[in-house]
C-alpha positions as CSV (number, residue, x, y, z in Angstrom):
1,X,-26.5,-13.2,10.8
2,X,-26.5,-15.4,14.1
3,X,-27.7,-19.1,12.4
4,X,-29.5,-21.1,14.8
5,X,-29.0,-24.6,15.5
6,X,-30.8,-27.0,13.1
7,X,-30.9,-24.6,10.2
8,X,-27.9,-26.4,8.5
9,X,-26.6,-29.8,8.6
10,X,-24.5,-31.4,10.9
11,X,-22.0,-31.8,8.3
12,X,-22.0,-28.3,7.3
13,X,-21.5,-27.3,11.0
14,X,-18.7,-30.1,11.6
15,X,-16.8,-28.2,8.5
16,X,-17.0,-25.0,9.0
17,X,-16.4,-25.6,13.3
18,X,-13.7,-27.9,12.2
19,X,-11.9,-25.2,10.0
20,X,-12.1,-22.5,12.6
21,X,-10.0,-25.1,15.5
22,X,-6.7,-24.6,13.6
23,X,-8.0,-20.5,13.1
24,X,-8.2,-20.4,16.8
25,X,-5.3,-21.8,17.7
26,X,-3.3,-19.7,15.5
27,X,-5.1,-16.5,17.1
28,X,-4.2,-17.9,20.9
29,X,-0.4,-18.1,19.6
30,X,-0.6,-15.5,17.9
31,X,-2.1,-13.1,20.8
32,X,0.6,-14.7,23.4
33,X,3.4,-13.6,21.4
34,X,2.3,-10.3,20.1
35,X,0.0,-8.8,22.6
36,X,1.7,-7.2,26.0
37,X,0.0,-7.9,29.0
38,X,-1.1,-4.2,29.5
39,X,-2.9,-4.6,26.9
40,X,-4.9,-7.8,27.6
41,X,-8.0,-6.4,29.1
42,X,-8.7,-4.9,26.3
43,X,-9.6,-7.8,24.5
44,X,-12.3,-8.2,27.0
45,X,-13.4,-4.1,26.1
46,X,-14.0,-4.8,22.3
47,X,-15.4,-8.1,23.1
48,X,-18.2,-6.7,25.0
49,X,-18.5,-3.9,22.6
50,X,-19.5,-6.3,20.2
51,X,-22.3,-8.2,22.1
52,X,-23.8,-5.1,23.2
53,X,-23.9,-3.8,19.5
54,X,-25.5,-7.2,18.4
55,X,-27.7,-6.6,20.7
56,X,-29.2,-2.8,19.2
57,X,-31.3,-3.8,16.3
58,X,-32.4,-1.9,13.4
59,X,-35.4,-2.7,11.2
60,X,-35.0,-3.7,7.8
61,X,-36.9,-3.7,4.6
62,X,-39.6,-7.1,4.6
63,X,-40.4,-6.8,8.2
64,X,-36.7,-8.2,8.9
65,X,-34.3,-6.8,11.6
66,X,-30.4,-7.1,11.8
67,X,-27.7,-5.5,13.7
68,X,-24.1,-4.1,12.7
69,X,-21.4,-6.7,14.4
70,X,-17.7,-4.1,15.2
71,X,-15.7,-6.9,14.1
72,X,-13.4,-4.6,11.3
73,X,-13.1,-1.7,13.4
74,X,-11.7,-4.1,16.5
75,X,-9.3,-5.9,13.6
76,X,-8.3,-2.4,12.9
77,X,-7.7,-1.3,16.3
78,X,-6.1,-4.6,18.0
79,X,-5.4,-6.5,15.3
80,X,-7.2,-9.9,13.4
81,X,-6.1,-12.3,16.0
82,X,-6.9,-9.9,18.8
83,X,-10.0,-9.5,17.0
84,X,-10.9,-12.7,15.8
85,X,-10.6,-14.3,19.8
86,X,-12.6,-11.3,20.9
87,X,-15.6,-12.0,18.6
88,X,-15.8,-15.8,19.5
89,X,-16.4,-15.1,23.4
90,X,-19.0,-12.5,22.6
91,X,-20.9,-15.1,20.3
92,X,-20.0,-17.9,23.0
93,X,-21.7,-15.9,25.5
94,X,-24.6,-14.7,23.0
95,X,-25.1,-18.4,22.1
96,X,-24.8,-20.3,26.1
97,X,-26.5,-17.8,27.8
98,X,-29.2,-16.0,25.5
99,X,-29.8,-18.3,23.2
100,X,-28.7,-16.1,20.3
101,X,-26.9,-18.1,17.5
102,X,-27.1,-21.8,18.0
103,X,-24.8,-24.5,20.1
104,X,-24.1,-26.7,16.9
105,X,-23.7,-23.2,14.8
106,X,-21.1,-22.1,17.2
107,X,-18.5,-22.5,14.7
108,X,-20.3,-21.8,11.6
109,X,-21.3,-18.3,12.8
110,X,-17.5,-18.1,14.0
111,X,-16.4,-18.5,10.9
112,X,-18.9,-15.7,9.3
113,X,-17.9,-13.7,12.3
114,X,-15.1,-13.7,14.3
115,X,-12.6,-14.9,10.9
116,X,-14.1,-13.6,7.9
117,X,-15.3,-10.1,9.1
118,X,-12.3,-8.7,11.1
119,X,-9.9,-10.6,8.4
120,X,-11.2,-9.4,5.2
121,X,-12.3,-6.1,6.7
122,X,-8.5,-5.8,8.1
123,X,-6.5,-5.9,4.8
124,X,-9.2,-4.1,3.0
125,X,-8.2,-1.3,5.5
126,X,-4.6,-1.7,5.5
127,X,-4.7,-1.9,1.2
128,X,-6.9,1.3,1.2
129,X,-5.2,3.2,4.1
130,X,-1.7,3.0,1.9
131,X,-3.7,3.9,-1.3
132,X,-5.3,6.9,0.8
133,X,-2.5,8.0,2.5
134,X,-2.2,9.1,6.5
135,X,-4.5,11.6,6.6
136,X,-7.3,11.8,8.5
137,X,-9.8,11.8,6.1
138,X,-8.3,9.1,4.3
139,X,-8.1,7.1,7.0
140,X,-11.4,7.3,7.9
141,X,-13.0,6.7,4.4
142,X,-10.8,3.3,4.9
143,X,-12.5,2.3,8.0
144,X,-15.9,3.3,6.1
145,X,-15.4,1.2,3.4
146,X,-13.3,-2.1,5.2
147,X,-16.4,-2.1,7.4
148,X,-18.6,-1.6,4.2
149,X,-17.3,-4.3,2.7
150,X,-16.4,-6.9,5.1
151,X,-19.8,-7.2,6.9
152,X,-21.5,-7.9,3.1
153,X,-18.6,-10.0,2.3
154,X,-20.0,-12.0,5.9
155,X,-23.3,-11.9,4.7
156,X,-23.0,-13.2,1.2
157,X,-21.1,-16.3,3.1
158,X,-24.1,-16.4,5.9
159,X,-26.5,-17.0,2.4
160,X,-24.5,-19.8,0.8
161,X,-24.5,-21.6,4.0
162,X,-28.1,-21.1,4.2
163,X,-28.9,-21.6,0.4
164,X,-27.2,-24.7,0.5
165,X,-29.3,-26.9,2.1
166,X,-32.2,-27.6,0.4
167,X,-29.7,-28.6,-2.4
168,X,-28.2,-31.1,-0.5
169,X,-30.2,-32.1,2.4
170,X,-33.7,-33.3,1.8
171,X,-35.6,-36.0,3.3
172,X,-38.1,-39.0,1.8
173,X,-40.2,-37.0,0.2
174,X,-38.2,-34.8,-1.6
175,X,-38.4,-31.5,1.4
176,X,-35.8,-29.6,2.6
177,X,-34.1,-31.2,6.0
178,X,-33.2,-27.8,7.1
179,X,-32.7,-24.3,5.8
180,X,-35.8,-24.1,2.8
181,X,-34.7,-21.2,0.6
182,X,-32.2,-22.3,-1.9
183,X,-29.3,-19.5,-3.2
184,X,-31.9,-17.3,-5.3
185,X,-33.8,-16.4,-2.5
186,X,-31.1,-16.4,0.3
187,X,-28.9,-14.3,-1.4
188,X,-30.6,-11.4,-2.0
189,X,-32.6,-12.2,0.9
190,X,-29.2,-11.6,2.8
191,X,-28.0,-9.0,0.5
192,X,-30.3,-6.7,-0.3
193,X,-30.8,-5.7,3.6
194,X,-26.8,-5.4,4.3
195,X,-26.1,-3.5,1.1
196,X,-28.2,-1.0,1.7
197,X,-29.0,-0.3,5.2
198,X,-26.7,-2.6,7.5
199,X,-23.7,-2.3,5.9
200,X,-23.6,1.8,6.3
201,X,-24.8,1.1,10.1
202,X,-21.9,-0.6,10.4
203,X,-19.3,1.4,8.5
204,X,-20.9,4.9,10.4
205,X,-20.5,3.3,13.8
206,X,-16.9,1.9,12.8
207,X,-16.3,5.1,12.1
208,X,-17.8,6.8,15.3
209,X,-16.4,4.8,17.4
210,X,-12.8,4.9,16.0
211,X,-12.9,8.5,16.2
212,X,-13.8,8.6,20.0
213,X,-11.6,6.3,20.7
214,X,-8.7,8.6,18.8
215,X,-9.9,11.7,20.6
216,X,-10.1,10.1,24.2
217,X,-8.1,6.9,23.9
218,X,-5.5,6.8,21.8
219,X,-3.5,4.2,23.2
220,X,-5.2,1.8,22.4
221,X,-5.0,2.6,18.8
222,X,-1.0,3.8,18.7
223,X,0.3,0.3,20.3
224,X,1.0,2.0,24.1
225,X,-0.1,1.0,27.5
226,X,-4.0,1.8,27.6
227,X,-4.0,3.6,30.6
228,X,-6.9,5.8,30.0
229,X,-9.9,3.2,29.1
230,X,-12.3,5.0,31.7
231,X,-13.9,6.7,28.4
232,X,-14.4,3.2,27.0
233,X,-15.4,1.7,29.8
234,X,-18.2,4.8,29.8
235,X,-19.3,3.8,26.4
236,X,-19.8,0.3,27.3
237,X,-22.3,1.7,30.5
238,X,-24.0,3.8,28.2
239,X,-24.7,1.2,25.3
240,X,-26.1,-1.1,28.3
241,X,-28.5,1.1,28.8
242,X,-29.5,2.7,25.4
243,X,-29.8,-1.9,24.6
244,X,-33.4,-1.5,24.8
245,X,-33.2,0.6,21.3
246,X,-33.1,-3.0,20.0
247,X,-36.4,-3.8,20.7
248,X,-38.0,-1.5,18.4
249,X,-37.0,-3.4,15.7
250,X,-40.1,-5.7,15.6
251,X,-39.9,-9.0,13.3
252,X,-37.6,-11.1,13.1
253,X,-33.9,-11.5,11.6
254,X,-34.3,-13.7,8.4
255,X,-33.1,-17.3,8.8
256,X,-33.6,-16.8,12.5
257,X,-37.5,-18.0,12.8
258,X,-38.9,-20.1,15.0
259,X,-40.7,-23.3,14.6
260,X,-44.0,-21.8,14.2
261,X,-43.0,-19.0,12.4
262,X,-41.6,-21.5,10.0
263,X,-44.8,-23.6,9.7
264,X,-46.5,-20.0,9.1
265,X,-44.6,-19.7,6.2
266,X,-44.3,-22.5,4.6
267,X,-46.9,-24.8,5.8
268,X,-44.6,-27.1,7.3
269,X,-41.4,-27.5,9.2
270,X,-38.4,-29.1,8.2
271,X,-37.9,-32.0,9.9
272,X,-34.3,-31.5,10.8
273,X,-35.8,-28.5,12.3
274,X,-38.3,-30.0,14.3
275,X,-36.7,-32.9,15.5
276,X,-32.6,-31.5,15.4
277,X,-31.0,-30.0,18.6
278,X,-32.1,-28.7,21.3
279,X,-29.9,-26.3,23.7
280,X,-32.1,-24.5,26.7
281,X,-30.2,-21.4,26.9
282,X,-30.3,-19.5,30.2
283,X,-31.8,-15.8,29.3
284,X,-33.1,-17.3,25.9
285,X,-34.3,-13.6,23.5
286,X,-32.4,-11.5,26.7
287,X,-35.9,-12.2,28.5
288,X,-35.8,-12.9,32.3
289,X,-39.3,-14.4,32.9
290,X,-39.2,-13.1,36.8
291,X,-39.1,-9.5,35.2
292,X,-42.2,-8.2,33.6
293,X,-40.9,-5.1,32.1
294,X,-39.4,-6.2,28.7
295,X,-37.1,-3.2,28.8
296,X,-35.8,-3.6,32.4
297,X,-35.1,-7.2,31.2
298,X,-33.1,-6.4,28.2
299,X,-30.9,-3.9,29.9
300,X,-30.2,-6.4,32.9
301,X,-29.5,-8.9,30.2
302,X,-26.9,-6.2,28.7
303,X,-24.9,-5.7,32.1
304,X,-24.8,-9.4,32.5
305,X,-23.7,-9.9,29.2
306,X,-20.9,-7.5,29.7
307,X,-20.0,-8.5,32.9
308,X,-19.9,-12.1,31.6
309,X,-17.8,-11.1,28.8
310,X,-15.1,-9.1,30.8
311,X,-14.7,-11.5,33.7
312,X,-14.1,-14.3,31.1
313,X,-11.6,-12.3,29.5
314,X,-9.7,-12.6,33.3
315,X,-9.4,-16.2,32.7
316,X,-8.9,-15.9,28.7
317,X,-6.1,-13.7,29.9
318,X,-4.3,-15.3,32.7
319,X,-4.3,-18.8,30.1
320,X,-2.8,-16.6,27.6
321,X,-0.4,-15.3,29.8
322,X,1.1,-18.5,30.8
């Protein structure tokens, strides 16, 4: 679901990167007048949750990968705001420094990501959670479902933006400028995948994870000063090093080829593919070329992340303090 740069217009970037200013800016107010300072840091836990689950991938049907995202269950544990700020540094960092999700996309797949997902998976919770009751059970078919939903919900957006532009974008001759597949095959391009199989990875590990959390954390979830976030903190470690999981998932997330790849396809590349933007990302694929052994790399390229992510969050939080 991470769009890369040059796969939609610059117009279609500008609007949707322009809609999610006044969405951040809300969540930064938001967060300062709601969120104690205790609880701060762990902003910085869910964010880097997040990357490191983007980073597992699964295969899909049509020699496709994709990954579950996290962004409902951290709207259901610290809130949509919380939530929303947490998912744009995780695909900040994912975009800068790994070259996963594009510079001029940064917004678009913000948007998808850090408003749509934790938002509608949010209320879809809360609505289900006072149909369902208190009980445990209940509570955790809500989660199921939110997460369910809300990632699809995401998707289905991710395939109109991608659908799109050959529609309104073509060049001299009558050729796509940028994304090729129009809405009938994006959609159930995008669809078909996260209905049947990404979707329930999501919902099973929302509801996984909110269960540990529950048993070992509960602070975090009941509102009081997270002072036991060593078990957390052990979860990150150990996704870190179970990241290399990820690469078994050979072939590539659709709407995420390269130029080649493209050409391969269709015979020839879009020229506002070929000739758009062009961001040299530092780790670009979580590949350091100095380190030979792919799987060494990735997990490197997973503590970095994290540590990335969590020292940010320092500054994130003494702004947000202020």
């Amino acid at each position: 679901m991470h769009i890369p740069d040059n796969y939609l217009s610059p117009s279609t970037c500008a609007i949707f990167g322009s809609a999610m200013l006044p969405i951040w800016t809300i969540a930064i107010k938001k967060i300062k007048k709601e969120l104690s300072p205790q609880k701060l840091p762990v902003l910085g836990i869910f964010s880097a949750f997040s990357f490191l689950l983007m980073m597992l991938n699964i295969p899909l049907p049509g020699g496709t990968t994709g990954h579950a995202v996290g962004a409902t269950l951290i709207a259901i544990l610290i809130g949509p705001f919380a939530a929303c700020i947490s998912m744009t540094i995780a695909l900040f960092v994912q975009a800068v420094f790994f070259g996963d999700g594009g510079i001029l996309t940064f917004g678009v797949n913000s948007f998808n990501m850090a408003f749509v997902m934790p938002f509608s998976g949010y209320y879809i919770y809360r609505l289900l959670k006072n149909l369902n009751g208190n009980s445990r059970k209940g509570n955790l078919a809500s989660i199921f479902i939110a997460s369910y939903v809300s990632i699809n919900i995401a998707a289905f957006i991710a395939a109109i933006q991608f659908g799109i532009q050959p529609l309104l974008f073509k060049d001299a001759s009558g050729l796509p400028l940028y994304a090729p597949y129009p809405l009938s095959i994006s959609i159930p391009a995008m669809m078909i995948p996260h209905l049947l199989i990404t979707g329930l990875i999501e919902a099973i590990v929302a509801m996984g994870v909110y269960s540990y959390i529950n048993k070992l954390s509960p602070e975090i979830i009941y509102g009081n000063k997270p002072n036991r976030l060593k078990p957390v903190y052990a979860m990150l470690i150990l996704m870190a090093i179970l990241s290399p999981l990820g690469l078994l998932a050979s072939g590539t997330a659709w709407g995420e080829w390269g130029n080649q790849e493209l050409k391969k396809m269709l015979g020839y590349i879009p020229s506002g593919v070929a000739k758009g933007f062009s961001f040299n990302s530092i780790m670009p694929g979580y590949v350091l070329p100095s380190i030979g052994n792919q799987t060494v790399a990735y997990v490197i390229c997973a503590i970095l992340g994290l540590s990335i992510i969590l020292i940010s969050f320092k500054f994130v939080a003494s702004y947000i303090q202020k």
